[in-house]
TORVO-262463 format. One record per residue: residue number from 1; residue in one letter; x, y, z of N, C-alpha, C in turn. Coordinates in steps of 0.001 Angstrom, whole numbers. Layout:
% residues N
n,res,neast,nnorth,nup,caeast,canorth,caup,ceast,cnorth,cup
NUM,a,X,Y,Z,X,Y,Z,X,Y,Z
...
END
This chain:
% residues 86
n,res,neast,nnorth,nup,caeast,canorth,caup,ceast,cnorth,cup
1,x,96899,94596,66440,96628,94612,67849,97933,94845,68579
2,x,98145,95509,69472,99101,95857,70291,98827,96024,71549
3,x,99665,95179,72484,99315,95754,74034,100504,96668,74557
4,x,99838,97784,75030,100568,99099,75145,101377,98982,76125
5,x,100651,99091,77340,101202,99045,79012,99964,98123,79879
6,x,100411,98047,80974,100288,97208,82207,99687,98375,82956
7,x,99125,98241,83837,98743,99487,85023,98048,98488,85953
8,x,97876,98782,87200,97635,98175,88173,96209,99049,88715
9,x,95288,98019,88668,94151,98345,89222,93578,97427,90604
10,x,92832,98131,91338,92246,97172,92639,93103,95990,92963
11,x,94178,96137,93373,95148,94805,93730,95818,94242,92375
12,x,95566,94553,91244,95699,93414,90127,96043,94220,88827
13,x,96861,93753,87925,97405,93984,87009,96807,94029,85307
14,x,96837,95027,84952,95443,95381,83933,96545,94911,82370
15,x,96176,94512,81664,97016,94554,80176,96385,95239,79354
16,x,96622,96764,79214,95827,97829,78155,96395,97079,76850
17,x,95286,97332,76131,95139,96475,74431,95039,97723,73885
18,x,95740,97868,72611,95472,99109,71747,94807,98862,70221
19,x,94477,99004,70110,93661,99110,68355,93314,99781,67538
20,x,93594,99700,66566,93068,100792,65119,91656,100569,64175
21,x,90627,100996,64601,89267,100453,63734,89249,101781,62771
22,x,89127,101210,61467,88763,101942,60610,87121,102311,60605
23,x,86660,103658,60551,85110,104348,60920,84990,104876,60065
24,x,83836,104799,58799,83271,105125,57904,82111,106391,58307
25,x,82212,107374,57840,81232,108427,58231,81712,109476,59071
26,x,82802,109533,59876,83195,110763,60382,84193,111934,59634
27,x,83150,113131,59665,83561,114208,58697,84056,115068,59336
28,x,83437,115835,60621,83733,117005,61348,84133,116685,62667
29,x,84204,117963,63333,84785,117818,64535,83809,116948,65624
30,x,82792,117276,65168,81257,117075,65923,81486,115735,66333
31,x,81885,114808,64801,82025,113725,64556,83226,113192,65573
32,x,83922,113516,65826,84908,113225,66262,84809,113471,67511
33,x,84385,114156,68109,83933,114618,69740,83246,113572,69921
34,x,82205,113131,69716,80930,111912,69329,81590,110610,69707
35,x,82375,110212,68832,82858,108860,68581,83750,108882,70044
36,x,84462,109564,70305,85378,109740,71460,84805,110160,72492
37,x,83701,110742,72516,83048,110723,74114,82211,109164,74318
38,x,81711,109029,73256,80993,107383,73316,81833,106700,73900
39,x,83094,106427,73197,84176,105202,73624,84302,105625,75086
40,x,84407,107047,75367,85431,107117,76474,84327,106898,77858
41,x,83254,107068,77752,82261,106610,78727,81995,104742,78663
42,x,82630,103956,78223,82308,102721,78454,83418,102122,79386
43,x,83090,101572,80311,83836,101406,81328,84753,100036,80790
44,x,86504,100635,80950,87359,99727,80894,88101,100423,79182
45,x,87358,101372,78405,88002,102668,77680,88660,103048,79182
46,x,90181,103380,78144,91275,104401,78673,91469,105656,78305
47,x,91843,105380,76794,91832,106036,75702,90996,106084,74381
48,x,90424,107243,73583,90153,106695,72155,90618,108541,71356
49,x,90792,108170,70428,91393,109394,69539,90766,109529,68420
50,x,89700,109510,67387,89545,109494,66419,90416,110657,65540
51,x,90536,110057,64066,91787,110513,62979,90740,110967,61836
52,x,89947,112289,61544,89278,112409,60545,90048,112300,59154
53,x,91313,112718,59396,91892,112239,58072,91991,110828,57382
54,x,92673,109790,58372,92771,108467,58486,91348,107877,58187
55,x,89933,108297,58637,89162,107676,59375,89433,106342,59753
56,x,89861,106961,61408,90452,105762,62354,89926,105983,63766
57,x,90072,105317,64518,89989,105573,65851,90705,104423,66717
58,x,91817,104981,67265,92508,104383,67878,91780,104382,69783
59,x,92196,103109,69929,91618,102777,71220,92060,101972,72411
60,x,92294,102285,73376,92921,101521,74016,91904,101236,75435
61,x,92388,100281,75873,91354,99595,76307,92083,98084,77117
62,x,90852,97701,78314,91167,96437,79323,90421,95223,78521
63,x,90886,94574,78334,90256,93390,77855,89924,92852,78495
64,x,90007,92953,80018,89438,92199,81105,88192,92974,81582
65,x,88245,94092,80850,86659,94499,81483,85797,94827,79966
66,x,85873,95004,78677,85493,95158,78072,86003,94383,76721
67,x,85128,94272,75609,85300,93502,74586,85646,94161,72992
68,x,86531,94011,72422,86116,94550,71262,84833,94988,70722
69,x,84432,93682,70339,82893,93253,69539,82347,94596,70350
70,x,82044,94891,71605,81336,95864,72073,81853,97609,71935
71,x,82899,97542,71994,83551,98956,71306,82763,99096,70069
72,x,83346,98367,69106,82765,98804,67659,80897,98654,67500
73,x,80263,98245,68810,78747,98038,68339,78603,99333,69134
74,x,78904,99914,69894,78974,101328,70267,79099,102582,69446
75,x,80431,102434,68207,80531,103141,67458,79192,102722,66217
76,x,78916,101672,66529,77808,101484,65257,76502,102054,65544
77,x,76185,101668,66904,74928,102355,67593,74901,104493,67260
78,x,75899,104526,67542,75557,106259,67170,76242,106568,65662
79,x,75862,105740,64639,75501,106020,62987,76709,105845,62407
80,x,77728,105038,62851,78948,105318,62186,79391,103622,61636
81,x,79827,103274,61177,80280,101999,60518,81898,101585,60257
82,x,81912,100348,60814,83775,100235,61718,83361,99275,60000
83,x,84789,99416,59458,85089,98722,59092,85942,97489,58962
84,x,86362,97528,59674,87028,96161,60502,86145,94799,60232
85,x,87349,93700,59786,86813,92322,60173,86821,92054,61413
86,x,86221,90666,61549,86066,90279,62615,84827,89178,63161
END
């Protein structure tokens, strides 16, 4: 876990969280467009990058507006499997 940067939102000071979930099942680009338009439409996603080589997807993200646990049930909801504890 790493917190990246600070940015200032609506009066108040945001602490972007960064993370590496390992994602079982992404092969192609398709795959990778997919996983990264999902993340990037949930409000309080900044960033997400998926790594078809790695299978990774790095993510960064407000912890004050969104949750882990809910990132990765996002990536689980459209067929893909985080392997991450937790």
């Amino acid at each position: 876990m790493n917190y990246c940067s600070c940015i200032r939102k609506g009066g108040r000071d945001h602490q972007m969280k960064s993370e590496i979930l390992k994602v079982q099942g992404m092969s192609c680009m398709h795959c990778k467009a997919s996983v990264e338009g999902t993340l990037l439409q949930i409000e309080g996603v900044e960033e997400a990058d998926a790594d078809l080589d790695r299978a990774e997807v790095t993510v960064t993200f407000d912890e004050d507006m969104v949750e882990l646990e809910d990132i990765k049930a996002e990536i689980e909801d459209i067929g893909y499997d985080v392997l991450n504890g937790e």
